[in-house]
C-alpha positions as CSV (number, residue, x, y, z in Angstrom):
1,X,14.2,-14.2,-5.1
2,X,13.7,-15.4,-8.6
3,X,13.4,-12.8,-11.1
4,X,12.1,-14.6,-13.9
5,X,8.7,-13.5,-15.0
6,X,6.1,-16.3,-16.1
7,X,3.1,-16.1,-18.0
8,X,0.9,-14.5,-15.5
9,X,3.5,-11.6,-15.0
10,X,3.9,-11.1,-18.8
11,X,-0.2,-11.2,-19.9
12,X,0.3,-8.3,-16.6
13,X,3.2,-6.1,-17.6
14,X,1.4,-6.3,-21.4
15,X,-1.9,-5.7,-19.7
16,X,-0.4,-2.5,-17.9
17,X,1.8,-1.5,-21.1
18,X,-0.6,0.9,-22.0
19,X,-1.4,3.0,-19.4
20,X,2.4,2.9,-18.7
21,X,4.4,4.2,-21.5
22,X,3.6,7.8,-20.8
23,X,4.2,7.6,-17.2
24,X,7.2,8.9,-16.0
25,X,9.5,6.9,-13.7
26,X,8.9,6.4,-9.9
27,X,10.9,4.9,-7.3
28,X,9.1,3.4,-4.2
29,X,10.7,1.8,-1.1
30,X,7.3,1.5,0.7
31,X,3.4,2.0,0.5
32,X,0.2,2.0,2.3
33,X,-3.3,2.2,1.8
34,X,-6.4,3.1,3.2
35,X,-10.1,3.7,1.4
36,X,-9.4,7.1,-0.1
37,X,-6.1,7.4,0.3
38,X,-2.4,5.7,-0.9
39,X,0.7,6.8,0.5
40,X,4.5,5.8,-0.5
41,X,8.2,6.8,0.7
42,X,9.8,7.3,-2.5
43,X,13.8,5.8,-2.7
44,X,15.1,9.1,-0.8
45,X,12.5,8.8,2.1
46,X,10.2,11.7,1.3
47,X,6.6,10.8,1.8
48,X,4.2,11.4,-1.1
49,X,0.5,10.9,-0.8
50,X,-2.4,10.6,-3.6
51,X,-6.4,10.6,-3.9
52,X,-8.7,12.6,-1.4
53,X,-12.1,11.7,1.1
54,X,-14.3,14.5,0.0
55,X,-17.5,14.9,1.8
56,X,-16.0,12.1,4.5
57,X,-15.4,15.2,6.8
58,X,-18.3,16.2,9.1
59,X,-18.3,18.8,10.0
60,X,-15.4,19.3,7.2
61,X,-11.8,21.7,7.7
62,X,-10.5,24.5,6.1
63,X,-9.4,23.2,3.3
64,X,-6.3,24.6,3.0
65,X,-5.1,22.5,6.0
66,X,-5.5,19.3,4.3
67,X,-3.6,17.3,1.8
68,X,-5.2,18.3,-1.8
69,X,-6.9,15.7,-3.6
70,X,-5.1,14.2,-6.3
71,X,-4.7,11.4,-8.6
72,X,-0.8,11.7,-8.7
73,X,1.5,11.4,-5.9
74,X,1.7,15.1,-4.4
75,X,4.7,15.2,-1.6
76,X,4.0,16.0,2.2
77,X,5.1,19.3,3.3
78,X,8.0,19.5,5.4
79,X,10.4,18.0,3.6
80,X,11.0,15.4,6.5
81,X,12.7,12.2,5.7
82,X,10.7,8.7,7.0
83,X,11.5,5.1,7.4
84,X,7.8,3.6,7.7
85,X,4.2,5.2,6.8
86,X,0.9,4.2,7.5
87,X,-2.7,5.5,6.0
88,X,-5.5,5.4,8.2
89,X,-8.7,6.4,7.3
90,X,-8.7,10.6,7.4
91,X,-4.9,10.4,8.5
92,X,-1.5,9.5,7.9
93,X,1.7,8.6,10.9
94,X,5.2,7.9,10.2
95,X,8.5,7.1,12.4
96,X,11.6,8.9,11.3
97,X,15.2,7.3,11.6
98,X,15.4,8.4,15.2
99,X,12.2,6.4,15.7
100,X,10.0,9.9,16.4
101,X,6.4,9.8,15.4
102,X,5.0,12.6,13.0
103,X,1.0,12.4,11.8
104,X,-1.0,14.6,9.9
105,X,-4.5,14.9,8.5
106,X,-8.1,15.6,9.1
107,X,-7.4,15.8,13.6
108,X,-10.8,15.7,14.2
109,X,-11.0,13.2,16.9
110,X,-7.2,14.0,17.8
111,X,-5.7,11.4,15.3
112,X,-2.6,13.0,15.0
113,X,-1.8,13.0,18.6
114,X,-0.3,16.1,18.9
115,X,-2.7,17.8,21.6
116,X,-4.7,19.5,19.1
117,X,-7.8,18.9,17.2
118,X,-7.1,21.1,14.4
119,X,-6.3,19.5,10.4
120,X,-2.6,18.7,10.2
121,X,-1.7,19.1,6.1
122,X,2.1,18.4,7.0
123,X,3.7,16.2,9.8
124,X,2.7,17.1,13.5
125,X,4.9,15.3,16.7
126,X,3.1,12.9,18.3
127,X,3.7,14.1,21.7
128,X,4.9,12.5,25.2
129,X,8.3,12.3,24.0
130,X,8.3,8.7,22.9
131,X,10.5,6.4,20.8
132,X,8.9,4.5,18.6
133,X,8.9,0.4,17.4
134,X,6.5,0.7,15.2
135,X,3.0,3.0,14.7
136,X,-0.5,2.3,12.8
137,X,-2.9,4.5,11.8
138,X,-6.6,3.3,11.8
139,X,-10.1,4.8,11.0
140,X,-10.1,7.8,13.3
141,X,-7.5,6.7,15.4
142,X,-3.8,5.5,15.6
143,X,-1.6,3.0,17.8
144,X,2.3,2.8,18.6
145,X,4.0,0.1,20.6
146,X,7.3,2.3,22.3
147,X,11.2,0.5,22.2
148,X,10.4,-0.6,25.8
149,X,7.2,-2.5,24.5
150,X,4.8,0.0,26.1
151,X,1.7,0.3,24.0
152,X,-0.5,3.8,23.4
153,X,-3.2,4.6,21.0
154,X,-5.0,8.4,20.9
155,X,-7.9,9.4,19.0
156,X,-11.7,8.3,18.6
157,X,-12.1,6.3,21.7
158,X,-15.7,5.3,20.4
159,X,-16.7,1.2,21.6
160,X,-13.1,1.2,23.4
161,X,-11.0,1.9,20.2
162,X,-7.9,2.8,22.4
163,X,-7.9,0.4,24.8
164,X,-7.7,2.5,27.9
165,X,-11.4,1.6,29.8
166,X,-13.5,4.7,27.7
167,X,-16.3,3.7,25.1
168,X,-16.8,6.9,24.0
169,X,-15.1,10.8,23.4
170,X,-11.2,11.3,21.9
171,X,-7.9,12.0,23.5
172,X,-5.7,13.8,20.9
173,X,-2.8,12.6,22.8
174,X,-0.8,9.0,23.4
175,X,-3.1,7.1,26.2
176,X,-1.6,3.8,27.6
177,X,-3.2,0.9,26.5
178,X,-4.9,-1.1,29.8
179,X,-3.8,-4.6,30.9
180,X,0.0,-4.2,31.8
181,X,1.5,-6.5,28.6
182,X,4.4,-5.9,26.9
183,X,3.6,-6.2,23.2
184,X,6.5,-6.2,20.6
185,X,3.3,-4.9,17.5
186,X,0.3,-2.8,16.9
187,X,-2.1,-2.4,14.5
188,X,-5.0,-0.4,14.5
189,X,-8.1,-0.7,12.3
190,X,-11.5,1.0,11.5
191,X,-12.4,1.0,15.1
192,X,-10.3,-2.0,16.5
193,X,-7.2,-2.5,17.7
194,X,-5.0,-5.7,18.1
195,X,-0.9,-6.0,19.5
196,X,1.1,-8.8,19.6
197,X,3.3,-10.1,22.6
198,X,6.9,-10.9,21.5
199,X,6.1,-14.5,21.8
200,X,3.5,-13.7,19.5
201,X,0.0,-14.3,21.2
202,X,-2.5,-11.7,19.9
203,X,-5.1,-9.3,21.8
204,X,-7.6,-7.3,20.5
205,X,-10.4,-4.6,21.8
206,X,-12.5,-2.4,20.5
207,X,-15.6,-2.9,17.8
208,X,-16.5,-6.2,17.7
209,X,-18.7,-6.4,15.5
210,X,-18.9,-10.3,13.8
211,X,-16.5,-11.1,15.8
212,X,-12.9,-9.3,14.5
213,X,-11.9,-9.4,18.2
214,X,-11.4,-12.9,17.7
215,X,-13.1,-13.8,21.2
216,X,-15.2,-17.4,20.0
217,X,-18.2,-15.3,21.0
218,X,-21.4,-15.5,18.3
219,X,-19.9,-13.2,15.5
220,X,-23.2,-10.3,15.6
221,X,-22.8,-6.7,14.8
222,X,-23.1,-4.2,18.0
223,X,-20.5,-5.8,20.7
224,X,-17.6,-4.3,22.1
225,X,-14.6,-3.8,24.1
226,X,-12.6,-1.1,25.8
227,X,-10.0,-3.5,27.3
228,X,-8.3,-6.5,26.1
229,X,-9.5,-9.5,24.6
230,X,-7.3,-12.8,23.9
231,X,-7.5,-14.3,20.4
232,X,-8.9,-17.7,20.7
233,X,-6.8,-20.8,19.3
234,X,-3.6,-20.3,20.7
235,X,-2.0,-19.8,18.0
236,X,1.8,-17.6,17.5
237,X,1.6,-15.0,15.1
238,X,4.3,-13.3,13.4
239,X,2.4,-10.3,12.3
240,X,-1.5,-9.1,11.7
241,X,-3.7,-7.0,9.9
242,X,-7.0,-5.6,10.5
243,X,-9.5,-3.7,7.9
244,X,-13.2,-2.7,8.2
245,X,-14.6,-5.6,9.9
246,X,-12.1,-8.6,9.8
247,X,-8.7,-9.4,10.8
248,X,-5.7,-11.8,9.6
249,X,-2.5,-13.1,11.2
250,X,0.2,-14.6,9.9
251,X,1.7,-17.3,11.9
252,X,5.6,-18.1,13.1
253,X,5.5,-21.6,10.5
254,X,3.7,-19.2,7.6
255,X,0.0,-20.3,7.9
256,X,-2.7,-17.4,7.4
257,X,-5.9,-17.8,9.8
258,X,-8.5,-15.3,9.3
259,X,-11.8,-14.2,11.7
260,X,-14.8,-11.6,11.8
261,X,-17.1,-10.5,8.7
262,X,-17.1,-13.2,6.1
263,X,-19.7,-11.6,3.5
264,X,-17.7,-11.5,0.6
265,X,-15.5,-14.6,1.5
266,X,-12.9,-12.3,3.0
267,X,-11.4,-14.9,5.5
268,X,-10.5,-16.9,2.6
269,X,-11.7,-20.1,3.8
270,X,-13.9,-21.2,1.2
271,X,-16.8,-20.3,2.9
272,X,-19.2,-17.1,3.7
273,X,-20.1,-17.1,7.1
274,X,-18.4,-15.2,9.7
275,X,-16.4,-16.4,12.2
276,X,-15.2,-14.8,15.9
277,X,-12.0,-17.7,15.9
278,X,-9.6,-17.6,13.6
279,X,-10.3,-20.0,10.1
280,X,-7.1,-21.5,8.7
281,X,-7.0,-19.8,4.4
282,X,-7.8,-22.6,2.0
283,X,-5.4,-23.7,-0.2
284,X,-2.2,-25.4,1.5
285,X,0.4,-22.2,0.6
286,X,3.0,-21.0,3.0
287,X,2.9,-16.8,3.6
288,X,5.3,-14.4,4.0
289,X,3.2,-11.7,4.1
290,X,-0.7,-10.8,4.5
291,X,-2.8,-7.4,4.2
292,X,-6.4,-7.1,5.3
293,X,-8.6,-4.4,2.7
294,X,-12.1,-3.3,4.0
295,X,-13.6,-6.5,2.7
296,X,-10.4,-8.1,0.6
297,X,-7.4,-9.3,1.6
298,X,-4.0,-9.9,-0.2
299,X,-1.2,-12.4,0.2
300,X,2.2,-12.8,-0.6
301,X,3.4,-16.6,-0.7
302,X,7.1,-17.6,0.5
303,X,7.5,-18.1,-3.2
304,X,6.7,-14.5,-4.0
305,X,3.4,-15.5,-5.6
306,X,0.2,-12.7,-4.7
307,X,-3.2,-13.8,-4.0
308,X,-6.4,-12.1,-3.4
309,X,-9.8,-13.2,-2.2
310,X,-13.4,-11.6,-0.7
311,X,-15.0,-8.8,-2.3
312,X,-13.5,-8.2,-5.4
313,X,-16.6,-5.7,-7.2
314,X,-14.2,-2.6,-7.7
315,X,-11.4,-5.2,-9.1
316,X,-9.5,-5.0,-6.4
317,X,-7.7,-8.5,-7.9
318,X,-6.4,-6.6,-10.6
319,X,-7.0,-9.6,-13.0
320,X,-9.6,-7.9,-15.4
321,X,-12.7,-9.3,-13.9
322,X,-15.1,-8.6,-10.9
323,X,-15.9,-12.1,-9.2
324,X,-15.7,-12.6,-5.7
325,X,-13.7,-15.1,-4.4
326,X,-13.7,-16.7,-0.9
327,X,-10.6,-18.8,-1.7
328,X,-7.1,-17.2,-2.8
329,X,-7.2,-16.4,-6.6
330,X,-3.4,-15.7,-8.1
331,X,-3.2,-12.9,-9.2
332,X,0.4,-12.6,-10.1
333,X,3.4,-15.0,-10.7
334,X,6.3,-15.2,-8.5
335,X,8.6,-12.4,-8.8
336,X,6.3,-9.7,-9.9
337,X,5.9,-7.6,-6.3
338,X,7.8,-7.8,-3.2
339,X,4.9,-6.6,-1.3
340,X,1.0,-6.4,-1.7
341,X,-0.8,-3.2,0.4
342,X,-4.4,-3.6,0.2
343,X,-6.5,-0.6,0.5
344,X,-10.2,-0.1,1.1
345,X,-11.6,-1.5,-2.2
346,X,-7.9,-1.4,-3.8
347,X,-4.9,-2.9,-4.1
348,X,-1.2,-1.7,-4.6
349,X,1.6,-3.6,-5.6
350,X,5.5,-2.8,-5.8
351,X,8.7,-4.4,-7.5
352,X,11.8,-5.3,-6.4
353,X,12.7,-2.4,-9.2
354,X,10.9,0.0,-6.9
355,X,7.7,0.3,-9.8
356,X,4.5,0.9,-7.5
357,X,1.3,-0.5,-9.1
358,X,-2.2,0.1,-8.3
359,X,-5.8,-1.0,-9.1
360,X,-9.2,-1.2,-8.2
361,X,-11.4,1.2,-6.8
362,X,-10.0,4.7,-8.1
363,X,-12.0,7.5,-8.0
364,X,-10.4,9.2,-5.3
365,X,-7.3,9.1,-7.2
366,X,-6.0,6.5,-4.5
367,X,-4.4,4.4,-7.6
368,X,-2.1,7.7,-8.3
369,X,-2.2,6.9,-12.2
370,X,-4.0,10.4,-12.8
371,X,-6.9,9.7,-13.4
372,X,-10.2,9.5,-11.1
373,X,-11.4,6.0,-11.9
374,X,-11.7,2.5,-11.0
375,X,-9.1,-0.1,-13.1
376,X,-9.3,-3.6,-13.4
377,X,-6.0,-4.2,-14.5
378,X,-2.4,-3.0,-12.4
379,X,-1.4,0.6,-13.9
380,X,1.5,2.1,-12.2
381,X,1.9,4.9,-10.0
382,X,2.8,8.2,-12.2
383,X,5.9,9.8,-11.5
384,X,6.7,12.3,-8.7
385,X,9.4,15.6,-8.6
């Protein structure tokens, strides 16, 4: 990748010059995001996690049992080494080299999969003795697709979240997914879940609302489904990503198609209606990579350009102003980030250097510059010991 910064990343590095010099140095091989939270591995695997839900609890745990809220990175007890991490929206999973599953956070709905329903503030085993491809934490709920291709989600089954028949009540352990399809992915959102096959056809079940299962059915608010639904337009997707009421996929030749809640102009193809089949993103640019906010979502080109579009009222562009957008914006040249996490109503960023960014929406702390306020511009991550 070319390392030469161009205008746009210059105007940003001077643009975050400020809020930087005082910050000590952090290393970052990997983030995530949810509303309230952000959550990195730093370059020797520990997980660190920043910012804080407040009253979000109901009815709220012992404190002391959850992660304290904070606007710089504060590590995860245990001292446990991880090679992925995901941020859901009260809880946190990640896989470990031997491809374990550990979660930890608020439990209530048995999120953290480990039989309990009790607030996790370190790492808790999933249990069921799996080995894990990959895992994804949601709203109240989390997903993992096993090394044989077996899928299981545990948590809020509310409007079929898990995918196992049940529209309502929790299981706070692994429960298979119906439908008997091997999936290769998994990713699980506020209340919906979608997997991939390994030829890349996409399902989704759960919420429904305007369409997010991608079914072609009129996108309207208050539809479900606890089992599988195929995503309409046959397309082969690569990978996908889901936030509070829309979904993206990236496809096998690069395209981005987006479906579900179009408000804010979230499915980024120049329009604001919503749409249950997927709508091809505007602007002719190849993808390597997408991630879906709760009404934003953020591209990186093959060309290592990022983009943003939908709701952008907390600045979750990071380019100083607050317009929506319901076509790709650029929001940094080439070169600047190797990969783009959106959050809820933020946005992280991080450099081939291992410098983690953040802006947007930041009064949880969930931009980890210490402070507890929104930015408009990229400030980066403070430092961590």
């Amino acid at each position: 990748m070319n390392r030469t910064l161009g205008a746009t990343a210059i105007a940003f590095l001077t643009a975050c010059r400020g809020a930087t010099d005082s910050t000590p140095a952090s290393t970052w091989i990997a983030l995530g995001a949810s509303e309230a939270y952000t959550c990195g591995l730093s370059d020797t695997r520990e997980a660190l996690c920043w910012g804080g839900v407040g009253g979000y609890y109901d009815p709220p745990p012992l404190q002391d049992s959850l992660m304290p809220n904070s606007a710089v990175p504060v590590p995860v007890p245990g001292g446990r080494r991880f090679i992925t991490i995901t941020v859901g929206g009260l809880s946190m999973c990640a896989l470990d080299s031997a491809h374990k599953a550990f979660c930890w956070g608020a439990n209530q709905f048995g999120e953290v999969g480990d039989s309990s329903y009790l607030a996790k503030r370190g790492p808790s085993a999933v249990v069921g003795g799996h080995s894990w491809r990959m895992i994804s934490s949601g709203g109240v709920h989390a997903c993992g697709v096993t090394l044989e291709g077996q899928t299981y989600c545990w948590g809020n089954q509310f409007r079929g979240g898990l995918g196992n028949g049940a529209l309502d009540g929790a299981r706070a352990e692994p429960v298979g997914v119906l439908g008997g399809l091997t999936f290769g992915s998994v990713y699980a959102g506020l209340g919906t879940s979608c997997a991939l096959t390994p030829e890349g056809e996409a399902y989704c079940w759960g919420i429904n609302d305007y369409g997010i299962l991608g079914d072609s059915q009129t996108p309207e608010p208050n539809n479900e489904s606890a089992s599988l639904v195929r995503v309409v337009g046959g397309h082969r997707f690569a990978s996908l990503a889901l936030g509070g009421n829309h979904a993206c996929g990236l496809t096998q030749d690069a395209y981005v198609y987006c479906w579900g809640w179009n408000a804010y102009g979230q499915l980024g193809n120049g329009s604001m209606e919503s749409s249950s089949s997927p709508v091809l993103v505007t602007g002719d640019l190849q993808w390597a990579s997408v991630s879906v906010g709760y009404q934003h979502t953020c591209g990186l080109t093959t060309a290592g350009a990022a983009y943003c579009w939908g709701n952008n009222a907390r600045g979750q562009f990071g380019t100083g102003v607050t317009d929506n957008s319901s076509s790709p914006q650029l929001i940094a040249d080439p070169g600047t980030y190797i990969t783009i996490t959106a959050g809820g109503n933020h946005t992280c960023g991080l450099m081939a250097s291992g410098a983690a960014f953040c802006w947007g929406q930041g009064n949880y702390g969930q931009l980890g510059d210490g402070v507890f306020r929104d930015r408009l511009r990229p400030t980066r991550v403070a430092g961590y010991e």
